[in-house]
C-alpha positions as CSV (number, residue, x, y, z in Angstrom):
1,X,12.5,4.3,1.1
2,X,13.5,0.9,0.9
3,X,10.9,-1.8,-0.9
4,X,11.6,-5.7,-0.7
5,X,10.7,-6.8,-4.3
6,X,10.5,-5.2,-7.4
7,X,7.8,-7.4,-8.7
8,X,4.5,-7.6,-7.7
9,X,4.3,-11.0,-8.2
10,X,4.8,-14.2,-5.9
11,X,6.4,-17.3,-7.1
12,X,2.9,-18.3,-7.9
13,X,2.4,-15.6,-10.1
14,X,-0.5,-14.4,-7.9
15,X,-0.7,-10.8,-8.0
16,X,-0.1,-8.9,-4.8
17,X,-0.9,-5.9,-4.0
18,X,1.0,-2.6,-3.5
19,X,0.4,-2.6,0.7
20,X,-0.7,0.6,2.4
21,X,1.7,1.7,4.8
22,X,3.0,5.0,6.7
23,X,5.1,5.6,3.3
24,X,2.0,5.0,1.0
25,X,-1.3,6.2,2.6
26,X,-2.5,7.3,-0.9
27,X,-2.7,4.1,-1.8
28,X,-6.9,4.2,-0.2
29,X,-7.1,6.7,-2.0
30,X,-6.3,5.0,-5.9
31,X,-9.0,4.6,-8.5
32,X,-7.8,0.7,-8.9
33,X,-8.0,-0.5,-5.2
34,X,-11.3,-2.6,-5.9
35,X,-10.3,-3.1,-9.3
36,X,-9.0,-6.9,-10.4
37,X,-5.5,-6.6,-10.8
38,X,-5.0,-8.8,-13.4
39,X,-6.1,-6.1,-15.6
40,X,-2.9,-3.8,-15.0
41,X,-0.6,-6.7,-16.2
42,X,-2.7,-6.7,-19.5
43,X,-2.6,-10.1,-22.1
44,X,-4.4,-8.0,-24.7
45,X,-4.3,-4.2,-26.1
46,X,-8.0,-4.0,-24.5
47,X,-7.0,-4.6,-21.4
48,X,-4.4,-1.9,-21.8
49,X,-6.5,0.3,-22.4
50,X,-9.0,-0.7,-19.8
51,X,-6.2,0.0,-17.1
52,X,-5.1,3.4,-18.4
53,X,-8.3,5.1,-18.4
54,X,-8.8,3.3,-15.2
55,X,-5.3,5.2,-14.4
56,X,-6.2,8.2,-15.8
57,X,-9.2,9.2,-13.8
58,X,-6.6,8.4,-10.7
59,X,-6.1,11.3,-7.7
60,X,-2.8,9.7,-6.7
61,X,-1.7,8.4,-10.2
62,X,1.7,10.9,-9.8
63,X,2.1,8.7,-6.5
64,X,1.9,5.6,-8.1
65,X,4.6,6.4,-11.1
66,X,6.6,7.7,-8.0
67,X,6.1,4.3,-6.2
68,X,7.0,2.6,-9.7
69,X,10.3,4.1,-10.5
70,X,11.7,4.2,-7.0
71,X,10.8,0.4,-6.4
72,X,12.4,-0.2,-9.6
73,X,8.9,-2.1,-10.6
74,X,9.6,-3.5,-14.8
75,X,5.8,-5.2,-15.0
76,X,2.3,-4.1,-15.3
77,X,0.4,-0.8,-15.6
78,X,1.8,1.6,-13.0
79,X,0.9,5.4,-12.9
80,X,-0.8,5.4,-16.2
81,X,2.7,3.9,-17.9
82,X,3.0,1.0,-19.3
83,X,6.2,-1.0,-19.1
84,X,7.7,0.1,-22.1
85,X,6.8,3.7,-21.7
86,X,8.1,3.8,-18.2
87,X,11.7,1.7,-19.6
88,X,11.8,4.4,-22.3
89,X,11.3,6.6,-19.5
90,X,13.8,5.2,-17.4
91,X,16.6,5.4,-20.8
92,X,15.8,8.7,-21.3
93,X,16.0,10.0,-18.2
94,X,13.2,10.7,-16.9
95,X,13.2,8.7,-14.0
96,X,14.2,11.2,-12.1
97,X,10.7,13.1,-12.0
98,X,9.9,10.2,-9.5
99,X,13.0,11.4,-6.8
């Protein structure tokens, strides 16, 4: 798979969506597609949390790590990980449960 950016952000810092395509058809499926996406690039530690449990009640969360380690994404809630947990992650190997 080949992605374009590895942020989800436009020069404008407007945040863009993850698009549905042939290679990501679970994405109609995901518990934040009518959610405001500001809250999975959280300012505050109640945001965090808001995004995680919105994550953790997610049928295609696994999809969405997946998507985030093989896009090489670094910002926002992704798959129920935060960025640091998913650059610890990514340190201690474990990137390669996404492959």
């Amino acid at each position: 798979m080949t992605y374009q950016s590895t942020d989800t952000r436009s020069s404008g810092s407007e945040i863009l969506p993850v698009p549905i395509t042939e290679e990501r058809p679970w994405v109609v499926f995901s518990a934040c597609r009518d959610k405001d996406a500001d809250i999975f690039f959280p300012e505050s530690r109640g945001q965090e949390k808001e995004a995680l449990a919105i994550c953790a009640t997610c049928p295609v969360q696994y999809d969405c790590l997946e998507y985030a380690f093989e896009a090489d994404i670094r910002f926002g809630i992704w798959g129920g990980m935060t960025e640091k947990q998913r650059r610890r992650a990514v340190r201690r190997g474990a990137g390669a449960i996404a492959s």
